[in-house]
C-alpha positions in Angstrom: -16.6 4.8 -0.5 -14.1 6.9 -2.3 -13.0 8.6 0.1 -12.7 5.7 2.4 -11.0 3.6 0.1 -8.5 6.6 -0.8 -7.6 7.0 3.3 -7.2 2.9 3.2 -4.8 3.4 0.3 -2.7 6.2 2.6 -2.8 3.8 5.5 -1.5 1.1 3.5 1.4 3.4 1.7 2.6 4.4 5.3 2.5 0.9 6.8 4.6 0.1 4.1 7.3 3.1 4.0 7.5 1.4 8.0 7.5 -2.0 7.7 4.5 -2.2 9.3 2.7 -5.5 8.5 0.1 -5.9 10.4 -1.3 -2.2 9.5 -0.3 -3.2 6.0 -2.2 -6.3 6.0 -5.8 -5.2 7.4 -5.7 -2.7 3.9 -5.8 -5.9 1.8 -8.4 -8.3 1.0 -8.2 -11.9 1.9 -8.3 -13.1 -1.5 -6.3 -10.0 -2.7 -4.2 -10.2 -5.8 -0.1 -8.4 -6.6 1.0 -8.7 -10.1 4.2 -7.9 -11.3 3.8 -8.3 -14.9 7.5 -7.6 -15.8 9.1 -10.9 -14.4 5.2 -12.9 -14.8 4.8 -13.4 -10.8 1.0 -13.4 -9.4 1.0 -13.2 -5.4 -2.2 -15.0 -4.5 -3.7 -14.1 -1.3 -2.8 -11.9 1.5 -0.5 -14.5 3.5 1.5 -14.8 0.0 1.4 -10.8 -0.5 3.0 -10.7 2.8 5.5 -13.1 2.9 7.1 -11.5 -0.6 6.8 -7.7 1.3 8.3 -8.9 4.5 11.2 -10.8 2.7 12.6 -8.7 0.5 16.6 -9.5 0.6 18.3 -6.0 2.9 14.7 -4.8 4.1 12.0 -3.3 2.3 13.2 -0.6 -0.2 13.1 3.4 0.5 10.3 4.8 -1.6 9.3 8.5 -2.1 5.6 9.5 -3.5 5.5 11.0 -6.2 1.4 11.2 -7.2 -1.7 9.2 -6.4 -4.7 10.0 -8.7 -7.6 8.4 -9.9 -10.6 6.4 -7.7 -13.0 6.2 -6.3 -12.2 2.2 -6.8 -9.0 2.0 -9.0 -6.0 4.4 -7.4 -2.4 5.0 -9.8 0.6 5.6 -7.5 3.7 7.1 -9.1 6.8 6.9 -6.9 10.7 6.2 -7.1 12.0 3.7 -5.0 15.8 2.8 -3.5 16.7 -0.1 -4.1 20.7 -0.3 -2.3 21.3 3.3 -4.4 19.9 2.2 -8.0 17.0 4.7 -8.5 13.7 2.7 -9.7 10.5 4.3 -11.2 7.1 2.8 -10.0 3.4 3.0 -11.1 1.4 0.8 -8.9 -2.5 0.3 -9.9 -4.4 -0.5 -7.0 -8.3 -1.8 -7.1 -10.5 -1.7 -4.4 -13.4 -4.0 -3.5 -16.0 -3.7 -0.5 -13.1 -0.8 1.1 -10.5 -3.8 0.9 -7.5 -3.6 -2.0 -8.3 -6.7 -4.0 -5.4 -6.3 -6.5 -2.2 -4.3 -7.0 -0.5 -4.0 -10.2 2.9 -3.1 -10.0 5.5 -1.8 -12.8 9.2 -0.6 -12.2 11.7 1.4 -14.9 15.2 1.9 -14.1 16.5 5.5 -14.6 18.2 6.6 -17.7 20.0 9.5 -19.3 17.9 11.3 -22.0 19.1 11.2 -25.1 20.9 13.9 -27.2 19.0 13.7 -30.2 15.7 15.1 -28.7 17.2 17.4 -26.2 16.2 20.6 -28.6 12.4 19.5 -27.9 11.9 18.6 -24.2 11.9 20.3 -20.9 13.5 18.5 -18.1 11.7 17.7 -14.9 13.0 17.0 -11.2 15.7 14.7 -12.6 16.2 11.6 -10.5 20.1 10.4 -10.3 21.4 7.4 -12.6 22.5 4.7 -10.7 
């Protein structure tokens, strides 16, 4: 089921980066579950997952993948989205039941410059513009 649920998970990602609903829609449970536990929202069923994707005020944001890992039943996607040129972080948890994604976790960070003070002990990585 792995496997399957892991192709389901790619279908649903591209659906999304389209606008495509209807794809979108047949990768989610009836009963399936987004959180987003920043601003304490719970979508509750598929019609309400919808209707939050498919009215998101200028269209649905421009995301890039970054990672997917994990499964066979609970999948972490990294990505950055555009949100109107302000640069936004993601990690999305996404659970599976009977090949179906039953719930979907979702967490945003904005970007920000690193600080000075630690600069003698990193190494930077693909830096994604500020604002």
């Amino acid at each position: 089921m792995g496997d399957d649920n892991r192709a389901t998970l790619e279908r649903m990602l591209d659906a999304m980066m389209r606008s495509d609903w209807d794809t979108f829609a047949a990768t989610m449970a009836d009963d399936a579950v987004v959180e987003y536990p920043q601003s304490g929202e719970m979508f509750v069923g598929r019609q309400a997952c919808l209707n939050v994707f498919r009215n998101y005020p200028g269209g649905s944001p421009q995301y890039e993948l970054k990672r997917i890992s994990g499964g066979p039943d609970v999948y972490v996607i990294e990505a950055t989205g555009d949100y109107s040129g302000e640069i936004v972080h993601l990690a999305s948890i996404v659970e599976f039941r009977d090949g179906k994604i039953a719930k979907q976790t979702d967490y945003w960070a904005n970007a920000f410059e690193a600080p000075a003070w630690r600069s003698e002990w990193v190494q930077h990585v693909d830096k994604v513009p500020v604002g």
